[in-house]
C-alpha positions in Angstrom: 1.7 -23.4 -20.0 2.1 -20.3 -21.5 5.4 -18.8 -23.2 7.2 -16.1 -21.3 6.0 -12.8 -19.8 8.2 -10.8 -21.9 6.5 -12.5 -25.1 3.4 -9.8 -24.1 3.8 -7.3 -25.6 4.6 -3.9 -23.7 0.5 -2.4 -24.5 -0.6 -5.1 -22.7 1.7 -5.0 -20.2 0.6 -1.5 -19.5 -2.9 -2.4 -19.6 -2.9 -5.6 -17.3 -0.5 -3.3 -15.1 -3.0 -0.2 -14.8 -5.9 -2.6 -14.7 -4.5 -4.5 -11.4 -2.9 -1.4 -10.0 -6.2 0.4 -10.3 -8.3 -2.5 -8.0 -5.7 -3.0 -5.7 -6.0 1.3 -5.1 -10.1 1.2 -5.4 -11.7 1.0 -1.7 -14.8 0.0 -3.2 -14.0 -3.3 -5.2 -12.4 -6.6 -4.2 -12.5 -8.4 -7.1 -12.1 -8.6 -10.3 -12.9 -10.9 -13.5 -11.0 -10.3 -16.8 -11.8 -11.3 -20.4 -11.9 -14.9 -21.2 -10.6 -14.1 -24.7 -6.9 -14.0 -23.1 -4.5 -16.4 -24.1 -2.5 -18.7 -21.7 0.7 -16.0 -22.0 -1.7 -13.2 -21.0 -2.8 -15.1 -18.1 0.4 -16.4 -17.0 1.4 -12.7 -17.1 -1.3 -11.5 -15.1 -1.2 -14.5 -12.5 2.4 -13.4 -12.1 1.6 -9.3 -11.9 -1.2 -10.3 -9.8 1.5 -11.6 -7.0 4.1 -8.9 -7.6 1.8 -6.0 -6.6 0.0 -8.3 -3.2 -3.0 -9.3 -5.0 -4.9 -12.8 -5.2 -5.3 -14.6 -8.6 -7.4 -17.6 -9.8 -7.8 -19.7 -13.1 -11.2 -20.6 -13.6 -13.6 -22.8 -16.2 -12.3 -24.9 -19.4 -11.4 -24.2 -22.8 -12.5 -20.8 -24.5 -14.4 -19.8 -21.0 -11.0 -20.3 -19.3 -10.9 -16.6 -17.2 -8.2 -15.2 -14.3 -10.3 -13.9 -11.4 -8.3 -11.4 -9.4 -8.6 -10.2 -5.8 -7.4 -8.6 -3.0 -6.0 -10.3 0.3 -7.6 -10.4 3.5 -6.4 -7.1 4.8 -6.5 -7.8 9.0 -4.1 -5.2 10.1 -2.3 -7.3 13.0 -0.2 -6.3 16.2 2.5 -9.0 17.3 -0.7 -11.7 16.6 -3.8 -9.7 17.7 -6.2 -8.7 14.9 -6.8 -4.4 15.5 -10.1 -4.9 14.3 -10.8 -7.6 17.3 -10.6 -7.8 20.9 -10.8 -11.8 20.9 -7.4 -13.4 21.4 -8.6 -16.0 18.5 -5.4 -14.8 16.6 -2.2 -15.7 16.9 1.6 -15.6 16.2 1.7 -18.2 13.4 -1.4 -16.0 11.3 1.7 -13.4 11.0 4.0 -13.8 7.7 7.1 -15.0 8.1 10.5 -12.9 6.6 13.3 -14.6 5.4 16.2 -12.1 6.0 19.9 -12.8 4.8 22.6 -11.5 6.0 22.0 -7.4 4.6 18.3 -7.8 5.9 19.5 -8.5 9.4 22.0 -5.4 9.1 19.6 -3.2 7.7 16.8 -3.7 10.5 19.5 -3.4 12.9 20.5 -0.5 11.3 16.9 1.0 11.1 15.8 0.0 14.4 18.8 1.7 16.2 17.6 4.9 14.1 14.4 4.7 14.8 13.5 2.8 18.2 9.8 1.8 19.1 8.2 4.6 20.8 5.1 4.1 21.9 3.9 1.7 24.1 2.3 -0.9 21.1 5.6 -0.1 19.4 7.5 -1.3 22.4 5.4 -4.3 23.1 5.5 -5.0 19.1 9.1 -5.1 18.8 9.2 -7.2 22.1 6.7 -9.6 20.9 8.1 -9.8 17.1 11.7 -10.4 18.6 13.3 -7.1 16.9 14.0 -5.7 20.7 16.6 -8.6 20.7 18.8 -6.3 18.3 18.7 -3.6 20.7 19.5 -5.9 23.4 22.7 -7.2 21.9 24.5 -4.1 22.9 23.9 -4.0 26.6 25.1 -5.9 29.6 24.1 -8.6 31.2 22.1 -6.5 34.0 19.4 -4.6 31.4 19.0 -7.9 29.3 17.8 -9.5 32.7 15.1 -6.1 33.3 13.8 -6.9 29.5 13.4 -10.3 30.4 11.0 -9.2 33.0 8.7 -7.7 30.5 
């Protein structure tokens, strides 16, 4: 439903764009509910600014009380599967996002992670845990791949 996002015009676009920006940057508010007097194109528009800049959207009610509700993510800062804010080991591996890298993405964390190797222990056991330290490995011999293994 909806035409395309370029059919909005560009002071709306500005609006809806300062309007999401400005929640997702406000501490003190998670959510958000906008006019019901926008039109299927606005909405579509927003739903789909809504994802670009990591925010949550939602359709609600029928008809002229159709409204987007917009909100942030659950923000959990994790560490290879363990939640910061918790000591419980409730958490796991699979609540982590997964990338899909291409060919350039595998060069270019390669290429960043040989710049800047983990230097702390959490970075260390991070990178370990994640599977990155397998790029650094590739370069050595056999003897230090068998001493990470023992990690």
């Amino acid at each position: 439903k909806g035409a395309e996002a370029h059919t909005v015009s560009e002071l709306d676009r500005i609006k809806f764009t300062k309007l999401l920006i400005s929640l997702r940057e406000d501490d003190t508010r998670d959510k958000m509910d906008l006019s019901s007097d926008l039109t299927n194109t606005e909405r579509k528009f927003v739903h789909q600014l809504a994802g670009q800049l990591g925010l949550k959207s939602k359709s609600s009610g029928k008809g002229d009380d159709r409204r987007v509700s917009i909100s942030k993510p659950n923000q959990t800062k994790k560490i290879a599967g363990k939640s910061l804010n918790d000591d419980s080991s409730s958490s796991t591996d699979k609540d982590l996002p997964s990338l899909q890298l291409g060919t350039h993405g595998i060069k270019g964390l390669l290429s960043h992670i040989t710049t800047y190797p983990p230097t702390s222990e959490v970075d260390r056991m991070e990178s370990y845990c994640t599977g990155s330290y397998l790029l650094k490995v590739a370069g050595k011999d056999e003897d230090e791949k068998d001493k990470d293994k023992e990690l």
